[in-house]
VOBA-1610 file (N, C-alpha, C; in pm, whole numbers, padded with zeros to 5 digits, always signed):
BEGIN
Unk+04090-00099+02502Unk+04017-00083+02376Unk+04018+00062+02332Unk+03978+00156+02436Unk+03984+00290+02386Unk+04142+00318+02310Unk+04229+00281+02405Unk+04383+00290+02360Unk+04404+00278+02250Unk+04362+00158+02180Unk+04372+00111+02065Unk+04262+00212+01925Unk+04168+00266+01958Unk+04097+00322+01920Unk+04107+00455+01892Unk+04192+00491+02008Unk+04155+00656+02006Unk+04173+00727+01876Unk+04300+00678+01801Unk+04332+00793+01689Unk+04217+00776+01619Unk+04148+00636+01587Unk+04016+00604+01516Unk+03878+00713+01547Unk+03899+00726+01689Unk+03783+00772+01745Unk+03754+00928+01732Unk+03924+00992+01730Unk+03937+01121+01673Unk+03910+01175+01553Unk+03913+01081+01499Unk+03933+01114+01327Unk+03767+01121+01313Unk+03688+01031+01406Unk+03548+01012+01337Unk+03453+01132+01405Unk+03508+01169+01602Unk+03406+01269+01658Unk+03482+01367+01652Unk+03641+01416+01630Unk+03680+01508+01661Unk+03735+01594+01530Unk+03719+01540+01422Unk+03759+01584+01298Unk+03651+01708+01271Unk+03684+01819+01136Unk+03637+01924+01118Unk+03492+01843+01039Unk+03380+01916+01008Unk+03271+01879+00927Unk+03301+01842+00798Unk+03251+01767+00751Unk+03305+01726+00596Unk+03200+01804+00500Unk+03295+01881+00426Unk+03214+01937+00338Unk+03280+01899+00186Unk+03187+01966+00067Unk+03230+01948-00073Unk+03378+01977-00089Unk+03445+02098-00039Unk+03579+02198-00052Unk+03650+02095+00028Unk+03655+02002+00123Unk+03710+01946+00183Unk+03714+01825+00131Unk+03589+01761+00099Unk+03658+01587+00011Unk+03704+01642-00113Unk+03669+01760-00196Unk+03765+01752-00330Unk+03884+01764-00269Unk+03941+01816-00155Unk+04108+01835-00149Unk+04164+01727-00074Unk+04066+01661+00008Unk+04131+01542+00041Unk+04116+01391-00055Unk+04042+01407-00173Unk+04069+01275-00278Unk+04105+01379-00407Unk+04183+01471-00430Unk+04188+01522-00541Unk+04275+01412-00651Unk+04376+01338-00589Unk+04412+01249-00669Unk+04288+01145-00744Unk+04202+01144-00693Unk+04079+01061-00690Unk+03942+01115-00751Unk+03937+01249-00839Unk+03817+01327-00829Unk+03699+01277-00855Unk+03669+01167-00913Unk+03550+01011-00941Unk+03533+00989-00814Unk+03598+00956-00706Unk+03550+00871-00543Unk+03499+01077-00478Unk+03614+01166-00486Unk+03515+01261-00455Unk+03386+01336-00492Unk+03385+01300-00606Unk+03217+01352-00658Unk+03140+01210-00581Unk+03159+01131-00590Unk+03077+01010-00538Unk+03021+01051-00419Unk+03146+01085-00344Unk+03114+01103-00169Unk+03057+01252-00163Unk+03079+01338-00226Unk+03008+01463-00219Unk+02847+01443-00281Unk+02840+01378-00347Unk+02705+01302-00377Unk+02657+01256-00296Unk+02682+01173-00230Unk+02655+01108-00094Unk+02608+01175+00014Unk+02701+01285+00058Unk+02664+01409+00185Unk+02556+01472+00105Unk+02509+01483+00019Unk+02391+01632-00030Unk+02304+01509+00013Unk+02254+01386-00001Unk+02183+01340+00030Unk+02103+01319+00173Unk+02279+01345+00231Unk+02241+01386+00390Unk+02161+01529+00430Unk+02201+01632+00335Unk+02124+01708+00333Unk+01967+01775+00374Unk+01960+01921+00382Unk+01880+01969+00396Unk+01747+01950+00259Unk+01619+01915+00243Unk+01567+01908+00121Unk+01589+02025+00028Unk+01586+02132+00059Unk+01597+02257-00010Unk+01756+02240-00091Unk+01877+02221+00006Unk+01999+02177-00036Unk+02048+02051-00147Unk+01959+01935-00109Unk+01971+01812-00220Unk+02021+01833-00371Unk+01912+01918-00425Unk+01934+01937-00552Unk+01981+02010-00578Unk+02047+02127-00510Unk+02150+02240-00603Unk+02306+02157-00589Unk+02335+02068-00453Unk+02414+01998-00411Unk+02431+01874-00537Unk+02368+01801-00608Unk+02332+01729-00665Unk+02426+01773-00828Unk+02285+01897-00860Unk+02348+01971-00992Unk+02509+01999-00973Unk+02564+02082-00879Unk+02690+02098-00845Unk+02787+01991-00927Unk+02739+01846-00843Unk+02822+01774-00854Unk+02831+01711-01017Unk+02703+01695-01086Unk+02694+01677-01213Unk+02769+01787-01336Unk+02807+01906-01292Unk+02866+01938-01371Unk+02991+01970-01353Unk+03046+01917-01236Unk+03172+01869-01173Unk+03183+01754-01296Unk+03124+01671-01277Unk+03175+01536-01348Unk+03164+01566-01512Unk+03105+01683-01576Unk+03146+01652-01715Unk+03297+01704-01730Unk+03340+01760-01686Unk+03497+01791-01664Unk+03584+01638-01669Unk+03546+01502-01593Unk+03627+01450-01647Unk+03663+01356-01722Unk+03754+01290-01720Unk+03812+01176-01804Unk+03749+01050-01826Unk+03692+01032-01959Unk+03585+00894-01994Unk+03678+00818-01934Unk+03623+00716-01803Unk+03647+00634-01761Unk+03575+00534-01687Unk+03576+00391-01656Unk+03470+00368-01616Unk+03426+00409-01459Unk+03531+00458-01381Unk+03472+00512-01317Unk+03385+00639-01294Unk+03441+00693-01392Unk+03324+00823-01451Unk+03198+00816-01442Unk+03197+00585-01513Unk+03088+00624-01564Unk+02992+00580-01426Unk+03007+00556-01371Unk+02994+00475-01239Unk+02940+00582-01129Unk+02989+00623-01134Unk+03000+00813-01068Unk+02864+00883-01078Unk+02881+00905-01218Unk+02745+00951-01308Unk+02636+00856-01306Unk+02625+00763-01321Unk+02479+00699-01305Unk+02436+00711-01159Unk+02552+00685-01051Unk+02509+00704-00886Unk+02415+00824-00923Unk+02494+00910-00981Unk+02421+01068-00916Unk+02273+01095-00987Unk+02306+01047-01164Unk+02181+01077-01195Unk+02050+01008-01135Unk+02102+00836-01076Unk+02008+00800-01013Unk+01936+00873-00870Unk+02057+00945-00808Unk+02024+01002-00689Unk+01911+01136-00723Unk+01960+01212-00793Unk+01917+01312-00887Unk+01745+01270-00917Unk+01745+01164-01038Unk+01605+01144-01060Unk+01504+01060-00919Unk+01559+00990-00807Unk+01505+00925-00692Unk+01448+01081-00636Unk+01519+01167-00620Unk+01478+01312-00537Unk+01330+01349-00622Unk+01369+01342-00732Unk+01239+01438-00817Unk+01113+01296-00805Unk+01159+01204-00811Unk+00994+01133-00833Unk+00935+01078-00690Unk+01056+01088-00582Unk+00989+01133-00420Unk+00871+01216-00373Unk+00911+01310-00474Unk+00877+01472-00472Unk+00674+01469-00477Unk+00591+01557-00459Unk+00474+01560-00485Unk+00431+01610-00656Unk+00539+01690-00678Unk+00507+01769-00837Unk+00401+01654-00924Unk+00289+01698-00985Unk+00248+01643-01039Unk+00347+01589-01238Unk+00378+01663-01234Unk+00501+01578-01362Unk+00644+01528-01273Unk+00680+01502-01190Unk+00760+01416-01135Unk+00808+01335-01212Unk+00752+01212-01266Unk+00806+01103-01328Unk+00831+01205-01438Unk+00768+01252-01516Unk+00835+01293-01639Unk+00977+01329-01645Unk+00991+01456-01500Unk+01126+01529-01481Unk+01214+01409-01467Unk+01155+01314-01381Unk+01258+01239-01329Unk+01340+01140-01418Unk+01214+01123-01552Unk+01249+00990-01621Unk+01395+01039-01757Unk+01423+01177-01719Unk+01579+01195-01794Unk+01685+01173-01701Unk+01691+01164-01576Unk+01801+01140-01511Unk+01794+01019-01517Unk+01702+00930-01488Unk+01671+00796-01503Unk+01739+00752-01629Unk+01689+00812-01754Unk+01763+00754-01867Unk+01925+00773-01905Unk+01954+00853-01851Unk+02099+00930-01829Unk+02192+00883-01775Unk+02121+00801-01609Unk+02187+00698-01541Unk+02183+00565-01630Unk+02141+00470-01678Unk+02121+00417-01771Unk+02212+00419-01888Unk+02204+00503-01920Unk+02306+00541-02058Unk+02454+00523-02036Unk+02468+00574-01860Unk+02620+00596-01815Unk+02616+00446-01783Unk+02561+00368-01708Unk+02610+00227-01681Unk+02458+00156-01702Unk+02496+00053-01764Unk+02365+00017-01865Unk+02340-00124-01776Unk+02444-00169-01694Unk+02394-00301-01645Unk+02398-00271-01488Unk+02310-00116-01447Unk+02310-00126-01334Unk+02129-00154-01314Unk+02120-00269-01240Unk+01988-00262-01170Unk+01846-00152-01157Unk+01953-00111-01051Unk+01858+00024-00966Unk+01859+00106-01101Unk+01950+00144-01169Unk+01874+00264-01307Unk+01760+00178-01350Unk+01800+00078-01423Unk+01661-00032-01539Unk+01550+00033-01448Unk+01562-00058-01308Unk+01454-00038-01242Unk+01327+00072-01223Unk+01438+00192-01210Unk+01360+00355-01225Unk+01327+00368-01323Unk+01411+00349-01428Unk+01375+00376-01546Unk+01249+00242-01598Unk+01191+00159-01545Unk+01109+00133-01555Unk+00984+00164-01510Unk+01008+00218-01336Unk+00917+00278-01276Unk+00849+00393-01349Unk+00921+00496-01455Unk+00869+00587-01512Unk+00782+00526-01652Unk+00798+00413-01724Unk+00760+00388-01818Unk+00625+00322-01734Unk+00622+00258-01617Unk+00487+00206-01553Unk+00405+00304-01522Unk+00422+00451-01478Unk+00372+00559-01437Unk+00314+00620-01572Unk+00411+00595-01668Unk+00377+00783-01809Unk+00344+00633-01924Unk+00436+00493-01921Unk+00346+00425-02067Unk+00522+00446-02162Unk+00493+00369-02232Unk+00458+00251-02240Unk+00474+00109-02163Unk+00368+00014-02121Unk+00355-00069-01992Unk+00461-00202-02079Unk+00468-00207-02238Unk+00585-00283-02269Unk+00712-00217-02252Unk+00760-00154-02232Unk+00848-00072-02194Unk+00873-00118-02040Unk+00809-00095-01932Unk+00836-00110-01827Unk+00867-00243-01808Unk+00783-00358-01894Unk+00790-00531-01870Unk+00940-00509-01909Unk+01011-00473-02000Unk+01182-00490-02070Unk+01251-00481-01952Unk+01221-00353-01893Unk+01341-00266-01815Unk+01341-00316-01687Unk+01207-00343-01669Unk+01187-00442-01499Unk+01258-00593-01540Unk+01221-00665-01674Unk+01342-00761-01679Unk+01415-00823-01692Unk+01525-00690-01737Unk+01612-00647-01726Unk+01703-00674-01595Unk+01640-00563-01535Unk+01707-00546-01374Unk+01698-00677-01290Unk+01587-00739-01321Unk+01546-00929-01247Unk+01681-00998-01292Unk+01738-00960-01398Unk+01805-01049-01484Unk+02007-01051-01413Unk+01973-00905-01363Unk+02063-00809-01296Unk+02086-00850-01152Unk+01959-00839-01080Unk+01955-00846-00961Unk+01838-00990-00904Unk+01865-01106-00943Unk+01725-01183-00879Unk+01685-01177-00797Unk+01704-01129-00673Unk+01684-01117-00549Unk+01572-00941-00487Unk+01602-00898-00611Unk+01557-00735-00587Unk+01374-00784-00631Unk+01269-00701-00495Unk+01167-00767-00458Unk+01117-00685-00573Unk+01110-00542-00537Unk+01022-00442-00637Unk+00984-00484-00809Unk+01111-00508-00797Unk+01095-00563-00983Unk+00940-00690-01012Unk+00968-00790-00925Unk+00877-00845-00928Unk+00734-00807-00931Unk+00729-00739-00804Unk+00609-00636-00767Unk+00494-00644-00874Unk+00618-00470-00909Unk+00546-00405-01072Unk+00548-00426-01150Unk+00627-00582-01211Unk+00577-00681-01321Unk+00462-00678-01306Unk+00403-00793-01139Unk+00278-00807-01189Unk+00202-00733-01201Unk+00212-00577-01170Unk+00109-00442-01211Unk+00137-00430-01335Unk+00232-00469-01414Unk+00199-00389-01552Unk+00157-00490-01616Unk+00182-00644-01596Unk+00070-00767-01652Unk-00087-00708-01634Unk-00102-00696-01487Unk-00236-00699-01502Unk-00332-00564-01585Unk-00231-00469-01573Unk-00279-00321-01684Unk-00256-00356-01803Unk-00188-00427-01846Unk-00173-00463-02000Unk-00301-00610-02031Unk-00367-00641-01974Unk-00471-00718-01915Unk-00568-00635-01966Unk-00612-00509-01878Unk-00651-00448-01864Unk-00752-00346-01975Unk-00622-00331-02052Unk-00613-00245-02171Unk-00645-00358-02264Unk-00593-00503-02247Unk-00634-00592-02371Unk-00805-00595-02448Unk-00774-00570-02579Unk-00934-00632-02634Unk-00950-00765-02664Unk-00841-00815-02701Unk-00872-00976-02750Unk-00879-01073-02582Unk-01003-01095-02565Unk-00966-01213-02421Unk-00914-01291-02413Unk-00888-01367-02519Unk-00739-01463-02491Unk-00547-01341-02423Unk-00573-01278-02533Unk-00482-01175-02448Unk-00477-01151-02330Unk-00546-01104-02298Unk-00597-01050-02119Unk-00543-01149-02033Unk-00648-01291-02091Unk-00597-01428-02030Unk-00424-01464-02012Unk-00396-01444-02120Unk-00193-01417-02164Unk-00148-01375-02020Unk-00186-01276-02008Unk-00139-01120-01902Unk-00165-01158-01791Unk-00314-01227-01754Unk-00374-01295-01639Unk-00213-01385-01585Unk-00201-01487-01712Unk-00119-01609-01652Unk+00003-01534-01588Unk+00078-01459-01649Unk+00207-01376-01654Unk+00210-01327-01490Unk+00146-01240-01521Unk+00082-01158-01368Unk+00076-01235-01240Unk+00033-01412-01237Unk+00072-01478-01144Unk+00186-01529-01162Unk+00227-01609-01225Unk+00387-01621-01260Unk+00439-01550-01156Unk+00459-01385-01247Unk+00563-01348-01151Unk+00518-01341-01046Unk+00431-01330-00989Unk+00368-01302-00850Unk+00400-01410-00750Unk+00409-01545-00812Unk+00416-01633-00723Unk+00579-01630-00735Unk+00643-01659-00833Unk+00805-01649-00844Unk+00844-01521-00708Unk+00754-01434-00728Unk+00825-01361-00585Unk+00795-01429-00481Unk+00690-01454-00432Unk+00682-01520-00298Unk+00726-01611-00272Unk+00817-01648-00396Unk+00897-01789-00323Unk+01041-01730-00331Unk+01093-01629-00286Unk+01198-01600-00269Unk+01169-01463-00193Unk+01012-01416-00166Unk+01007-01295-00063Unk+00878-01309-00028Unk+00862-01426+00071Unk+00654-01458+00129Unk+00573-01344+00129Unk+00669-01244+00247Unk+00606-01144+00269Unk+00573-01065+00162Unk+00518-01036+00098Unk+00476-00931-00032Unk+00334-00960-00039Unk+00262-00913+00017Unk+00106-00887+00017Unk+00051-00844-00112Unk+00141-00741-00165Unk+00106-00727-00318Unk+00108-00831-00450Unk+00196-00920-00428Unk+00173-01051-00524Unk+00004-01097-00498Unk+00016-01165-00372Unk-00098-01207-00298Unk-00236-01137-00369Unk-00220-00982-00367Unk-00340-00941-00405Unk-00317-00936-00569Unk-00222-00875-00633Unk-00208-00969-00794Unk-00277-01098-00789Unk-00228-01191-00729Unk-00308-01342-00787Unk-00457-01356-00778Unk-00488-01219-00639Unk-00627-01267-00624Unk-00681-01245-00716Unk-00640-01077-00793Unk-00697-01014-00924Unk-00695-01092-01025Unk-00580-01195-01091Unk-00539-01235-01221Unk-00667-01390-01189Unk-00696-01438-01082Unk-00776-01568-01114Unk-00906-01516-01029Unk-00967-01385-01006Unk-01122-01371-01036Unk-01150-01376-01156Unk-01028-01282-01282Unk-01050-01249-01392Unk-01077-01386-01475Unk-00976-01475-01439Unk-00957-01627-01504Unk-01088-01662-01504Unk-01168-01633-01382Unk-01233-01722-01341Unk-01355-01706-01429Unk-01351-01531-01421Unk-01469-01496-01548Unk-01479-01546-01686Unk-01353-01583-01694Unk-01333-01612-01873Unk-01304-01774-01885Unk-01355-01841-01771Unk-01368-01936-01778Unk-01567-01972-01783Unk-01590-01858-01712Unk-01749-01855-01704Unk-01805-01815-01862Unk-01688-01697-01947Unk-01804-01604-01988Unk-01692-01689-02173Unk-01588-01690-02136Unk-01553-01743-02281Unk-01532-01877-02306Unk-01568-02021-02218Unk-01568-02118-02238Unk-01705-02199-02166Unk-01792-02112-02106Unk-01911-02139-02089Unk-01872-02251-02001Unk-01825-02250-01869Unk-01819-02382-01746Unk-01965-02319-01693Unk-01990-02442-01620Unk-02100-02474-01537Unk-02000-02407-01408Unk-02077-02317-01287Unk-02027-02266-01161Unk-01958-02444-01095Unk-02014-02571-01112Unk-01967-02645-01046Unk-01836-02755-01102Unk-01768-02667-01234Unk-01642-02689-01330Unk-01525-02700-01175Unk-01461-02766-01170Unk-01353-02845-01096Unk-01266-02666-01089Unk-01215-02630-01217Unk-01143-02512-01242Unk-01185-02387-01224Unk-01314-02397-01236Unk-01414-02253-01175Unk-01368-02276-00997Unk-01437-02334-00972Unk-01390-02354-00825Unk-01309-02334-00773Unk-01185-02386-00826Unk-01027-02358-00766Unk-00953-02239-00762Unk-01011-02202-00882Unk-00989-02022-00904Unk-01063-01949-00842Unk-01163-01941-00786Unk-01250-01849-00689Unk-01177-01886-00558Unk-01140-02001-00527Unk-01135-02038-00406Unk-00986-01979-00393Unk-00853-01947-00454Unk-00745-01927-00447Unk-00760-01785-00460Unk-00823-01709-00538Unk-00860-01606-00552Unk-00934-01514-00385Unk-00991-01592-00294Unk-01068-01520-00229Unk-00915-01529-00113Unk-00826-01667-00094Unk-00750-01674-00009Unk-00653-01534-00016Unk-00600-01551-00132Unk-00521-01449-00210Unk-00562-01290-00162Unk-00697-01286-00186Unk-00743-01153-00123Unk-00740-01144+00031Unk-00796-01210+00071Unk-00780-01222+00209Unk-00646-01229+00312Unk-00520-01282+00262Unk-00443-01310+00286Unk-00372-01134+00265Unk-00360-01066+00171Unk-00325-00907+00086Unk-00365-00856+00199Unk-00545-00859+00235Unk-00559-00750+00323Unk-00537-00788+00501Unk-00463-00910+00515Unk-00441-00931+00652Unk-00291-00880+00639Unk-00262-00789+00589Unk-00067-00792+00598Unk-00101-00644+00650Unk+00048-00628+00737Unk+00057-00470+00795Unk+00043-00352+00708Unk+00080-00390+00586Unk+00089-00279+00476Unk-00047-00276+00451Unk-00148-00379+00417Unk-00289-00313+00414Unk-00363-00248+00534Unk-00303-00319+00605Unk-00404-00227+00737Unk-00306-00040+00764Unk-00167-00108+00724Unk-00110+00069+00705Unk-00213+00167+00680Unk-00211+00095+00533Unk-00284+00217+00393Unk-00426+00235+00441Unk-00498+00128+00472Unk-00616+00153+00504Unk-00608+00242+00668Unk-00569+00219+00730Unk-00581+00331+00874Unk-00529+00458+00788Unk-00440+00470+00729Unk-00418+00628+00626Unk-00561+00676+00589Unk-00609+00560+00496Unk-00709+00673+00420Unk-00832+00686+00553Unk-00840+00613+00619Unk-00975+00673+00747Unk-00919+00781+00839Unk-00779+00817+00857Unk-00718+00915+00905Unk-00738+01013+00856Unk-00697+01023+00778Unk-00764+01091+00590Unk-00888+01186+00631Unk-00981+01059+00618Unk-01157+01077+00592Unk-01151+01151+00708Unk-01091+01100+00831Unk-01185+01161+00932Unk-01159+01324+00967Unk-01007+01379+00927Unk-00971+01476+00916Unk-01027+01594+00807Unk-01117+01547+00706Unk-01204+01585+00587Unk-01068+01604+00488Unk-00926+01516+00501Unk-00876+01537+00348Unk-00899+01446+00280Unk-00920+01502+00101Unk-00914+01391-00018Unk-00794+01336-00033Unk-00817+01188+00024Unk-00716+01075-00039Unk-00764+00986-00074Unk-00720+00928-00207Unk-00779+00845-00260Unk-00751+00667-00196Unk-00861+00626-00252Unk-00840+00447-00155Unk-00742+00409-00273Unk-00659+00290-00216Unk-00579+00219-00240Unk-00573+00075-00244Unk-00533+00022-00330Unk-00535-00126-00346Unk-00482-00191-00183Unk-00570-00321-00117Unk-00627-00414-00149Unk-00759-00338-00132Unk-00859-00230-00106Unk-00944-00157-00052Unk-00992-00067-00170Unk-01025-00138-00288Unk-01123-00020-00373Unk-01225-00097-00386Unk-01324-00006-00420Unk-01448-00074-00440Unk-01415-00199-00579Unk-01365-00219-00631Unk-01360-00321-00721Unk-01311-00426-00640Unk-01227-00411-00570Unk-01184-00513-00438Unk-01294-00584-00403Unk-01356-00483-00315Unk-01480-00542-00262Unk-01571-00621-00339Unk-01588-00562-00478Unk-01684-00644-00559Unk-01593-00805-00570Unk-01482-00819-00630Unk-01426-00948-00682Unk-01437-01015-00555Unk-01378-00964-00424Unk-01391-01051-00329Unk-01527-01118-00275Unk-01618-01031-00307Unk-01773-01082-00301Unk-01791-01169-00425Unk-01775-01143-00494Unk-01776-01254-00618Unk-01692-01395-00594Unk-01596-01423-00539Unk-01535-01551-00540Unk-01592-01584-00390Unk-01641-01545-00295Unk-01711-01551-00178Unk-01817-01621-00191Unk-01890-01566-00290Unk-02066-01600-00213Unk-02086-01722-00310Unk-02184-01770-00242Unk-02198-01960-00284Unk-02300-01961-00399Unk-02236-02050-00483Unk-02320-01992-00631Unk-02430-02160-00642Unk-02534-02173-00681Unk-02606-02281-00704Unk-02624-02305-00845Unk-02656-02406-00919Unk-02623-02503-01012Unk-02721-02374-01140Unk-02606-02359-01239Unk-02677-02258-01356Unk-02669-02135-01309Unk-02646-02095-01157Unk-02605-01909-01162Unk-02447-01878-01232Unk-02442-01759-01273Unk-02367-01703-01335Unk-02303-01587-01244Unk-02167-01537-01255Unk-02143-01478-01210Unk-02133-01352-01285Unk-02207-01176-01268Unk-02152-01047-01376Unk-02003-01052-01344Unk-01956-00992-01487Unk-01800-00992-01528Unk-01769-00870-01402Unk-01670-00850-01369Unk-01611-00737-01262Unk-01509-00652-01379Unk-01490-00573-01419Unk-01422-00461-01509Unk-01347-00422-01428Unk-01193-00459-01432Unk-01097-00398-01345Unk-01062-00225-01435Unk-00977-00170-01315Unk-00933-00047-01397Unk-00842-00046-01482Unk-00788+00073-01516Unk-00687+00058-01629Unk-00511+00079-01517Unk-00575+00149-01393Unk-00505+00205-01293Unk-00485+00062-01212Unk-00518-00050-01250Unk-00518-00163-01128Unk-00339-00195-01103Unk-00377-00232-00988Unk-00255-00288-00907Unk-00155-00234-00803Unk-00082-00323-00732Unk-00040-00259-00577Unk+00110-00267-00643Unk+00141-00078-00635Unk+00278-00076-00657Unk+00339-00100-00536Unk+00492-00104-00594Unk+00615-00105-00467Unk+00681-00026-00506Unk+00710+00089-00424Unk+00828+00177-00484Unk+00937+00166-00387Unk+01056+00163-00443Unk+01156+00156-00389Unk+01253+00261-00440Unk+01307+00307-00322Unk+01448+00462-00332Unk+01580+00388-00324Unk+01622+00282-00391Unk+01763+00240-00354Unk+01832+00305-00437Unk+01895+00392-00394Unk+01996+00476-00537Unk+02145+00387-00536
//
């Protein structure tokens, strides 16, 4: 086996370091696959290195020839490019990030992973119809890609949120499970749907109390509290909630400010006490006021 291998084995441990000066001269016939792969190594990179490595290569590529591999080239990088900056802590992040985002986009318009970012920035900075297009979009692109789903149902339930007319809200409510459940039947694991549904049918449940006046012992009041409390319960039994939550008591106990995180804000606690506790014939339940900030993102770095 080695026999058969060795020249293989040379080429991979015994070859010189691969640098930028070295793949442009070994694909120069090729200069589209070498900006690609020199794109590729800055990623391997040092953080400080990423982005001058990055820029480099972007103005390598306006030099050449409209082609589609050009264009192919260029969206990799700008996506790589804007994934670095909204990683980043900078408080305008998404902003910086959301021109490479659109840039990648522009260069190849039916790639996924751009829509996607470039939705992630319209869910972060607004407009939340904006983000519903571009997220799907990319669903439309990729059915299988989990995130998209995700932050649908976060920007249903913020556009919910923000609604004044309650039939609206209600609209956003339905939507928000939709997609929520459409993911879990092609990705169980997602704790964040789970806690979407719990949110979208406490809310139901109110506007079944407060805009169609049910009695607490309505067949549909019931079913919605009761799916609603599973839903919650189910969110905060997944590894990712007990993650986030051991974070923020790590947090606390060290005296840094971090803020709590969905399934674990106090509005949590209230809705889940609300579809919980046992209501007797004529009690009412107070409305719960979600935020404008509600819902469990997913971010994803697939460049």
């Amino acid at each position: 086996v080695y026999g058969a291998l060795s020249s293989a084995l040379q080429q991979l441990f015994g070859a010189a370091e691969f640098t930028s000066e070295r793949l442009r001269e070994q694909y120069k016939s090729q200069p589209e696959l070498a900006a690609y792969l020199i794109a590729r190594r800055a990623l391997s990179l040092r953080p400080e290195q990423r982005l001058q490595s990055l820029c480099d290569v972007e103005r390598s590529i306006a030099r050449f020839t409209v082609s589609p591999a050009k264009s192919c080239v260029e969206s990799f990088v700008h996506r790589a490019h804007g994934v670095l900056i909204a990683r980043g802590s900078g408080s305008e992040r998404w902003k910086e990030a959301r021109g490479h985002f659109q840039r990648a986009v522009d260069a190849h318009p039916s790639n996924s992973n751009a829509l996607f970012q470039l939705g992630m920035c319209a869910l972060e900075l607004g407009p939340l119809e904006m983000a519903i297009e571009l997220m799907n979009k990319s669903l439309l692109l990729d059915s299988d890609f989990r995130a998209p789903y995700v932050n649908l149902g976060v920007a249903y339930l913020r556009q919910a949120a923000h609604a004044d007319d309650p039939h609206k809200a209600q609209d956003f409510y339905l939507r928000a499970m939709e997609i929520s459940e459409a993911c879990l039947m092609r990705h169980p694991a997602s704790p964040q749907c789970n806690y979407h549904i719990g949110v979208a049918c406490t809310q139901l449940a109110f506007y079944l109390q407060d805009g169609e006046g049910v009695d607490c012992k309505d067949a549909r009041f019931i079913e919605l509290r009761g799916r609603a409390a599973r839903e919650f319960l189910e969110a905060r039994g997944s590894v990712e909630a007990a993650r986030r939550l051991s974070d923020w008591q790590e947090a606390q106990a060290r005296g840094i400010a971090k803020k709590q995180q969905a399934p674990w804000l106090s509005v949590d606690d209230k809705m889940l006490q609300a579809v919980e506790v046992h209501m007797m014939q004529g009690q009412t339940l107070k409305p719960i006021k979600i935020p404008e900030f509600i819902g469990w993102r997913l971010f994803f770095w697939r460049v």
